[in-house]
Residue frames relative to the residue before (quaternion, step in Angstrom):
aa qw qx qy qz dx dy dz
X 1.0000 0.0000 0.0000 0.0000 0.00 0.00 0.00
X 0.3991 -0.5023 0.6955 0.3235 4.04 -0.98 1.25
X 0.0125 -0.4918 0.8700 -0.0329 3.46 -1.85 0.87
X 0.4689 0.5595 -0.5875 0.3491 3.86 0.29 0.44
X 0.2418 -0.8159 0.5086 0.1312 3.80 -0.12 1.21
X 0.6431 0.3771 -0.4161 0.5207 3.82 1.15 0.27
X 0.4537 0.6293 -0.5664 0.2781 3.95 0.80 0.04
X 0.5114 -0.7756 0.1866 0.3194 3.17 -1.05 0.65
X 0.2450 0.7355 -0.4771 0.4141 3.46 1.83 0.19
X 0.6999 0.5013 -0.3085 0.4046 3.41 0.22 -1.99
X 0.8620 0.3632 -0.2232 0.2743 3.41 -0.02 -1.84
X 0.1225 0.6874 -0.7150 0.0339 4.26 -0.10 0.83
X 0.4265 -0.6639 0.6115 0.0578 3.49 -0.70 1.20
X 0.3081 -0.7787 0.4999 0.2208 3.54 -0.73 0.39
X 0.7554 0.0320 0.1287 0.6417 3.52 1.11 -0.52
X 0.6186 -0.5602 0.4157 0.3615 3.54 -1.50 0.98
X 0.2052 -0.7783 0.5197 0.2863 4.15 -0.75 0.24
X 0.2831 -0.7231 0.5252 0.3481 3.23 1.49 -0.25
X 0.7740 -0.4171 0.0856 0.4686 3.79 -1.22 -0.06
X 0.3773 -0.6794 0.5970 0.1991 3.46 -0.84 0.95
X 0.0539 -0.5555 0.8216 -0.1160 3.85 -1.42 1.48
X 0.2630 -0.6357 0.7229 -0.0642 2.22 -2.18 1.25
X 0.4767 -0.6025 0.5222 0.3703 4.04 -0.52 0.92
X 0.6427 -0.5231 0.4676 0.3076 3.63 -1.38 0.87
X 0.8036 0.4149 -0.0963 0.4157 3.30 0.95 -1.59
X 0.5267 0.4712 -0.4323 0.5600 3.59 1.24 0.54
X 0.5929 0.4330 -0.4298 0.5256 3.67 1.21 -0.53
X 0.7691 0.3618 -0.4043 0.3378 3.09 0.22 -0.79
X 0.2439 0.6505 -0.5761 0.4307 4.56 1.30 0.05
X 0.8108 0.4579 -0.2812 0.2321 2.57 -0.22 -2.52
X 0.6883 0.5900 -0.2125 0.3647 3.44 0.96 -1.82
X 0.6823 0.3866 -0.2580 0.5644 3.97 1.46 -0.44
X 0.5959 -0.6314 0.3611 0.3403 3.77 1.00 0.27
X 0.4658 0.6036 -0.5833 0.2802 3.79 1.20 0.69
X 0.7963 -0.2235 -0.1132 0.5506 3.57 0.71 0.45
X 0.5236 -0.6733 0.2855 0.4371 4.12 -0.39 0.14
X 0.6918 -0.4041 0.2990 0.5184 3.49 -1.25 -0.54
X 0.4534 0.6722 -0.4261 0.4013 3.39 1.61 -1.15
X 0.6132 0.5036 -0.3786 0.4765 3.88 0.52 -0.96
X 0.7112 0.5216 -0.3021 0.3618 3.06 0.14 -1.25
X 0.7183 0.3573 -0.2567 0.5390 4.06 0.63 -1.24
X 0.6303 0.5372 -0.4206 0.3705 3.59 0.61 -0.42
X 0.6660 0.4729 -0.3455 0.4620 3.54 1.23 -0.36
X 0.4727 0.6370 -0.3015 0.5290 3.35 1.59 -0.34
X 0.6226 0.3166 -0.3478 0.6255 3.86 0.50 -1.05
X 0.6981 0.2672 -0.4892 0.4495 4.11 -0.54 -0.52
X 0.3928 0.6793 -0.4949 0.3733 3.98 0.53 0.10
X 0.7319 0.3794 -0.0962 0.5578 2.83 0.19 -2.24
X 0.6434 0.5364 -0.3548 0.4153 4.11 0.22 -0.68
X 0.4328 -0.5647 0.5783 0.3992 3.62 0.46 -0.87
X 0.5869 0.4311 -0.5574 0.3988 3.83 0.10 0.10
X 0.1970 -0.8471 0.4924 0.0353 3.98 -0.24 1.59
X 0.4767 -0.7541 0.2623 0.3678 3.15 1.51 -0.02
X 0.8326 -0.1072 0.2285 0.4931 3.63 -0.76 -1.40
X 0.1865 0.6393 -0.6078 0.4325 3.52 1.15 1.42
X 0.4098 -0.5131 0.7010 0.2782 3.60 -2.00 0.19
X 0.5233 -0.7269 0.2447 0.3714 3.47 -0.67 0.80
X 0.5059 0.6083 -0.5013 0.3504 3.80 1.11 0.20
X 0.6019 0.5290 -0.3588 0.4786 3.74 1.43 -0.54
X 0.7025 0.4485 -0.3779 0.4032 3.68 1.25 -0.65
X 0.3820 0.7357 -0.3011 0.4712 3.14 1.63 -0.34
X 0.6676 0.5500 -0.1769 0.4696 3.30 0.63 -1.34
X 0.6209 0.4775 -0.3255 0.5297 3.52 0.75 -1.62
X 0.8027 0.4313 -0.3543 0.2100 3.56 0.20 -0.88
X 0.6071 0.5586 -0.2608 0.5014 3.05 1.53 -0.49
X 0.6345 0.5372 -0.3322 0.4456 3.60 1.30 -0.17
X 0.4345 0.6642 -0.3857 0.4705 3.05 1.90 -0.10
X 0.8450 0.2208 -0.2076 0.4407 3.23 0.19 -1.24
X 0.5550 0.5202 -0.4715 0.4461 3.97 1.00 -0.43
X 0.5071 -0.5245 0.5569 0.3971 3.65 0.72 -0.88
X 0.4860 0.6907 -0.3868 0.3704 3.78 0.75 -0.35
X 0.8182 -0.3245 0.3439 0.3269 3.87 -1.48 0.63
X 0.0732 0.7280 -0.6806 0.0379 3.53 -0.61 0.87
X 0.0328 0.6647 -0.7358 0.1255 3.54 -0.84 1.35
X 0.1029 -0.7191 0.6871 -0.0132 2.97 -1.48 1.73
X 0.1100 -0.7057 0.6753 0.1841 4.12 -1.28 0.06
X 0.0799 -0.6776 0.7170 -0.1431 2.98 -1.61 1.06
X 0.0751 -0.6842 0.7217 0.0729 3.65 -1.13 0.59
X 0.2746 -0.7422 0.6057 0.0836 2.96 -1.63 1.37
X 0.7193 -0.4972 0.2203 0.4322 3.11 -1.13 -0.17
X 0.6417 0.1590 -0.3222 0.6777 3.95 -1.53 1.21
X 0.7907 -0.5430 0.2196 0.1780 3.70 0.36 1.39
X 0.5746 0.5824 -0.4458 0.3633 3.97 0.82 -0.49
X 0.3038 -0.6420 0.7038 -0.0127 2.64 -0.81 1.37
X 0.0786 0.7612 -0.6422 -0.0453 3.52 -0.94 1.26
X 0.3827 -0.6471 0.5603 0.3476 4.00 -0.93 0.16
X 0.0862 -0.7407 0.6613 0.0815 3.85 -1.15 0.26
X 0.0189 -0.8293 0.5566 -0.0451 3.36 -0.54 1.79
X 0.1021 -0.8231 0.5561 0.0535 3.61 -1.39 0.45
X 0.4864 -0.6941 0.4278 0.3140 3.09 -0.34 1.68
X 0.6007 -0.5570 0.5343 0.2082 2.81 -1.84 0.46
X 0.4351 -0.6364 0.3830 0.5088 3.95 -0.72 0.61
X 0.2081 -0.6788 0.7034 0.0352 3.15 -2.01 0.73
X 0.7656 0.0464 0.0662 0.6382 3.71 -0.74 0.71
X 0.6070 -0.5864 0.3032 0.4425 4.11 0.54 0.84
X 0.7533 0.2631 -0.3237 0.5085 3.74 0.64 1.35
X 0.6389 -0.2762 0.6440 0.3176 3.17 -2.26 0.64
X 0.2295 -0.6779 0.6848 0.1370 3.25 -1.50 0.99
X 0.7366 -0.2576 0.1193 0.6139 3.42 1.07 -1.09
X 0.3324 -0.6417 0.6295 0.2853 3.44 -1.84 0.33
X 0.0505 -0.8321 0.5396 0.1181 3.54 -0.88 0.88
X 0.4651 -0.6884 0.5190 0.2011 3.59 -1.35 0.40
X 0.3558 0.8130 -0.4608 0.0026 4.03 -0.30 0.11
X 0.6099 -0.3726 0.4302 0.5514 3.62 -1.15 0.02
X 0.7324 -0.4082 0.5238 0.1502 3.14 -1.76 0.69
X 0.7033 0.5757 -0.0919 0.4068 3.20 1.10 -1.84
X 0.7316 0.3016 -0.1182 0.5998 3.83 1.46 -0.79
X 0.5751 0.4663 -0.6220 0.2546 3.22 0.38 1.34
């Protein structure tokens, strides 16, 4: 069995993320050793997968339906030494996702 979560079998995205940002101040965690980037994209792929993380299940509920209406998809995840970070994807505009961003928990 592939356990490589970026092969392309594994990875079926669920929806386009359009461009993918990252907050300054997670690069700059990742970049001081409070957890790595690996952390950081791995919360991205369960994004793009459907696993929304640390939602209650009417918000994951939600995510799914924003899948198929096009609407906001906001996911939470805590990495390691605690940061909680939130991962959000615009809603479609003009027939697309503009972007999927990544940020601290702390700046929304």
């Amino acid at each position: 069995m592939n356990t490589n979560p970026t092969s392309k079998k594994e990875f079926e995205p669920l929806f386009e993320p359009g461009r993918l940002l990252i907050h300054r101040l997670l690069m700059s965690y990742a970049d001081q050793g409070h957890f790595t980037h690996y952390d950081l994209m791995y919360a991205f792929y369960r994004h793009m997968t459907g696993d929304f993380g640390n939602l209650c299940a009417s918000d994951k509920q939600a995510n799914r339906d924003a899948i198929r209406t096009g609407d906001r998809i906001l996911s939470k995840y805590r990495l390691p030494h605690g940061h909680d970070v939130y991962i959000e994807t615009t809603a479609v505009y003009e027939g697309r996702r503009e972007s999927t961003t990544i940020y601290p928990c702390s700046e929304y």
